[in-house]
N, C-alpha and C positions, 0 to 999 in steps of 0.2 A: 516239540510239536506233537498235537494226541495226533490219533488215525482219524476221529472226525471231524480237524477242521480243515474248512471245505475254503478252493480255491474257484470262483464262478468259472464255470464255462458259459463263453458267451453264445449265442445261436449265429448262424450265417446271417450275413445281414452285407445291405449295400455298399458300406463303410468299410468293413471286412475286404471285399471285392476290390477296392480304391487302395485298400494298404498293401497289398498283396498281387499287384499286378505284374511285378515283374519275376515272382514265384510261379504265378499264372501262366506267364510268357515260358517260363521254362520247363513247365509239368504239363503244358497242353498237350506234348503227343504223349506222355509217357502216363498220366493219371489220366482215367473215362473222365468225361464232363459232368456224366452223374455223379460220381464219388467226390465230386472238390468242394461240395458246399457240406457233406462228410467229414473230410478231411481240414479243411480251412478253420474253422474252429479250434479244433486238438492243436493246432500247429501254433493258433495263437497265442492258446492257453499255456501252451507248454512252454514256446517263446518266453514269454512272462514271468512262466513261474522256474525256467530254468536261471532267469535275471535275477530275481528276488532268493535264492538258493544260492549265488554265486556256483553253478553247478557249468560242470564243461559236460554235453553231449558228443560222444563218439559213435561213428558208426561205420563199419566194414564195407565194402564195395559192393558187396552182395542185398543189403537192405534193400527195401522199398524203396521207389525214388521219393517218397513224401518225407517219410523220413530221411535219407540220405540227401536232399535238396531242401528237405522244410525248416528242420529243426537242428541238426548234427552242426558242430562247431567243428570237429575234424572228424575225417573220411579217410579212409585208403585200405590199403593192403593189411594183413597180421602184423609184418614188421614195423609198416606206417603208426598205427597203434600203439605196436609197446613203444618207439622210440616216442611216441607223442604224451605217453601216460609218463615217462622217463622226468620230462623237462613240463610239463603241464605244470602248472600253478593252483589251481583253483583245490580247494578239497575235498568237491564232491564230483566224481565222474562218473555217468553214466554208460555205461558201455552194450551199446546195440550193436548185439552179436551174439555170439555161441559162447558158453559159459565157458570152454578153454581161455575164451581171449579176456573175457571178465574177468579171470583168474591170474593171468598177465600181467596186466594192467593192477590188480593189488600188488601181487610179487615185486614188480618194478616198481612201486610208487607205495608202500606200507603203511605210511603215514597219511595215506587218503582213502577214504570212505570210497567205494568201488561198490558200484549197482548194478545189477542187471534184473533189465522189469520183467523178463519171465524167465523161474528155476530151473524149470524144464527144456531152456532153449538148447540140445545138448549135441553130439556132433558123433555119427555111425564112425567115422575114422579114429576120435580120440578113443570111443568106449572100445576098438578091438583090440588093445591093449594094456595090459593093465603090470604095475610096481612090478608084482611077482614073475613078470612073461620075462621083464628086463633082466632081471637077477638072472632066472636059469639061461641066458641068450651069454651074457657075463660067461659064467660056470663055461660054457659050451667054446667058449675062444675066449681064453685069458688074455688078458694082456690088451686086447680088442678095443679100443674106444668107444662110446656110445654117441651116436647125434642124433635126436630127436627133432621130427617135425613139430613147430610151434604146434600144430591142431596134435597133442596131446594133454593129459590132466598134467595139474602138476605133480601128483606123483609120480607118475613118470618121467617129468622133466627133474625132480631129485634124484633119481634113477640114474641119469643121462649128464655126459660130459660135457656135451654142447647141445644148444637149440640149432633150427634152421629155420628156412620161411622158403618156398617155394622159387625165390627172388634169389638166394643168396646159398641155396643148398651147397652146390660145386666147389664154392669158397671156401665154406666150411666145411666140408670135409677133408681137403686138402690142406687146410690149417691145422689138422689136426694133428699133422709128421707122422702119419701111421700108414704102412703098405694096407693093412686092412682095419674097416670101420665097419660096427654093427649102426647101418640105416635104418629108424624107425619110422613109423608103422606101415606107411602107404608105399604098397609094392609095386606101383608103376611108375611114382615119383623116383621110388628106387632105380627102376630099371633107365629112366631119363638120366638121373644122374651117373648114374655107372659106366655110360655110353661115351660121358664126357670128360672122366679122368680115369687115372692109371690105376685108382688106388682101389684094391678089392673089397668089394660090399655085401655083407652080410644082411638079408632084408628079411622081412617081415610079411606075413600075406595080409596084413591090415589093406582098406580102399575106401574112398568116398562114395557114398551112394549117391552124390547127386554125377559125379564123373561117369563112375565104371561101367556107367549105364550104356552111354555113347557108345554109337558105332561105326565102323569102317563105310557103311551102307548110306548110313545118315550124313555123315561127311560129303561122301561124292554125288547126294545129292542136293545139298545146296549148294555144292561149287555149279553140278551141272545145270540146277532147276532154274537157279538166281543168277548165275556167272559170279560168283562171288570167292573174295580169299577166304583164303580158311583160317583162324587162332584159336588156337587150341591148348587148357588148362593141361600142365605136366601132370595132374593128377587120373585123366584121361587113360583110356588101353592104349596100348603101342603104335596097334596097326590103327588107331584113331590119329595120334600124333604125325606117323605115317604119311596121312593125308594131307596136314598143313601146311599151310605157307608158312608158319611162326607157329612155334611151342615154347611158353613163355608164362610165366607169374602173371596177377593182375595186375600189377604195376607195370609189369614189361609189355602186358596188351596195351596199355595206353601210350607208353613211349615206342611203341611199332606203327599205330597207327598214325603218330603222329609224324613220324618218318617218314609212313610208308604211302598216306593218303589215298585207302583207296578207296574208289567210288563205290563199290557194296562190299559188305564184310558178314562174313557170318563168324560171331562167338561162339565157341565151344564148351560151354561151362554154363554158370549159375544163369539162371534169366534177368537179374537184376543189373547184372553189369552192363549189359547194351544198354538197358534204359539209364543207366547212369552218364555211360559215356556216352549217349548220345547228345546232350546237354554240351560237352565238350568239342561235340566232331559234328556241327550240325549240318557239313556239306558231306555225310558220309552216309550210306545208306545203310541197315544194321538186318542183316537177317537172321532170324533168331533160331536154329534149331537147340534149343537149350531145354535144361531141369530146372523144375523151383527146388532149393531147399526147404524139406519142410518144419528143419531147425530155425534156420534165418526167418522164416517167416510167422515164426511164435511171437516175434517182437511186433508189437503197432504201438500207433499211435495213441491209443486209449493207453495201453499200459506203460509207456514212458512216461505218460503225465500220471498215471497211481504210482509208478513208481518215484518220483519227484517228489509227489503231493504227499506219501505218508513215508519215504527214506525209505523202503521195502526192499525186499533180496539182496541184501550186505554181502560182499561174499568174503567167506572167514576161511582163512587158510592155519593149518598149525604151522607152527614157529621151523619143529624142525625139518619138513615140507619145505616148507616158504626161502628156508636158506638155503636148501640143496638147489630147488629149482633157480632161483635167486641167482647162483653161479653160473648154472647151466646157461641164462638168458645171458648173462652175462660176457660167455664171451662170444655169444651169437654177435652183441650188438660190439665188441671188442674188434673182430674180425672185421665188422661192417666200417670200422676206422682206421683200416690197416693196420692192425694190430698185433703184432705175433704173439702166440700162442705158447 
């Protein structure tokens, strides 16, 4: 296919409206009313043209809800993803999200064509680390194992022993059989997990900027303002986590709330996840003191469907990259099968 054949987008129209009503039903609180005869177009078009591509659309938790409810075939968490690009079929996957997870998603899956519609969608946590930081961290405790958080490049994941995901860190560190483990990058992920087993960690001052921003202040006033629970991303400060009812993965907010029912909730993390799970929890009231990322939010809807329509931003890993990290995911998701290590 050249770059200029063109796939029609169609304009808003009545018909649109009719096919899309129950998309409608599900984005009315979460998309303005202005924006969906915007958005209803791209979503069909790209519908369409992700059918005629045989292309599988992914997208992270934290997306848009147009995209994360319009167009994505699978949704979830980091580890949602890689195990989904694992066993996914199709050989063209789009991956909406941060070009760590893009880069995942080829690693585990080589033999598929891997896109992501913007190059710059990049992640303040993966870039505070980098190959060389791992090596001298090595040198400093021999012997030391290394587990990286997935929100790393993949050089650093060839660096690294094991991965982890947010969902599954505590496991995996402890699968490791080592009294002590170098934790990578995010140091209050670190300090979560170090809380919760024996085994001494070596951390990193890596942090998310859309987390580390939260505070202890802003916590206690949504519980006071709104009467609401608190959950709160483990990528969060301390005395942030401190404050919650639940500190927990995005995967684990959803199966909390789903426990725990309760009648207003405020998320502590991305903005995008309450409007997602709201879709899910629609007897649940969502108070949002949250951050947009403003990596997640590189991705729209215009550029899934350019990146569709001309196969644009491949993402190309070297070979002996690709197998180091390749291991590393690997006994991430090993671990996640009961696996010994």
């Amino acid at each position: 296919m050249t770059r200029h054949e063109e796939v029609p987008l169609p304009e808003y129209n009545e018909q649109l409206e009719r096919d899309y009503a129950d998309l409608r039903a599900c984005l009315e609180t979460r998309v303005p009313c202005l924006e969906w005869p915007l958005h209803l177009p791209w979503i069909d078009a790209i519908r369409h043209l992700k059918a005629k591509r045989g292309a599988v659309i992914m997208a992270h938790s934290y997306q848009a809800p147009e995209i994360f409810h319009g167009v994505a075939d699978v949704t979830g968490d980091s580890l949602a993803l890689a195990q989904a690009a694992v066993t996914c079929e199709a050989e063209l996957i789009v991956l909406c999200g941060v070009h760590f997870m893009a880069e995942t998603a080829k690693i585990l899956a080589p033999e598929r064509t891997v896109l992501i519609p913007d190059m710059d969608a990049g992640c303040s946590l993966a870039a505070s680390i980098t190959a060389a930081d791992v090596r001298r961290l090595r040198a400093l405790h021999p012997g030391a194992p290394v587990v990286s958080y997935v929100n790393t490049s993949a050089e650093v994941k060839a660096e690294s022993d094991a991965c982890c995901t947010s969902a599954n860190a505590v496991q995996v560190v402890e699968a490791m059989g080592s009294d002590k483990v170098i934790f990578l990058p995010d140091r209050y992920l670190g300090s979560f997990v170090a809380a919760r087993t024996q085994v001494e960690l070596v951390l990193w001052n890596g942090a998310c900027e859309v987390h580390e921003t939260f505070t202890a202040a802003q916590a206690r006033h949504a519980r006071e303002r709104f009467d609401a629970r608190l959950v709160a991303h483990p990528e969060c400060p301390p005395d942030v986590q401190a404050e919650a009812d639940f500190v927990g993965s995005t995967s684990a907010m959803g199966a909390w709330l789903a426990k725990e029912r309760p009648a207003r909730v405020a998320l502590i993390t991305e903005c995008a996840m309450a409007d997602n799970l709201q879709a899910r929890f629609p007897d649940i009231e969502f108070v949002r003191p949250c951050n947009l990322c403003p990596h997640m939010k590189r991705i729209t809807l215009p550029n899934i469907y350019a990146c569709l329509r001309d196969r644009r931003y491949e993402v190309q890993i070297p070979e002996a990259v690709a197998n180091g990290a390749r291991r590393a995911l690997a006994r991430m998701l090993a671990v996640g099968r009961g696996e010994r290590l």
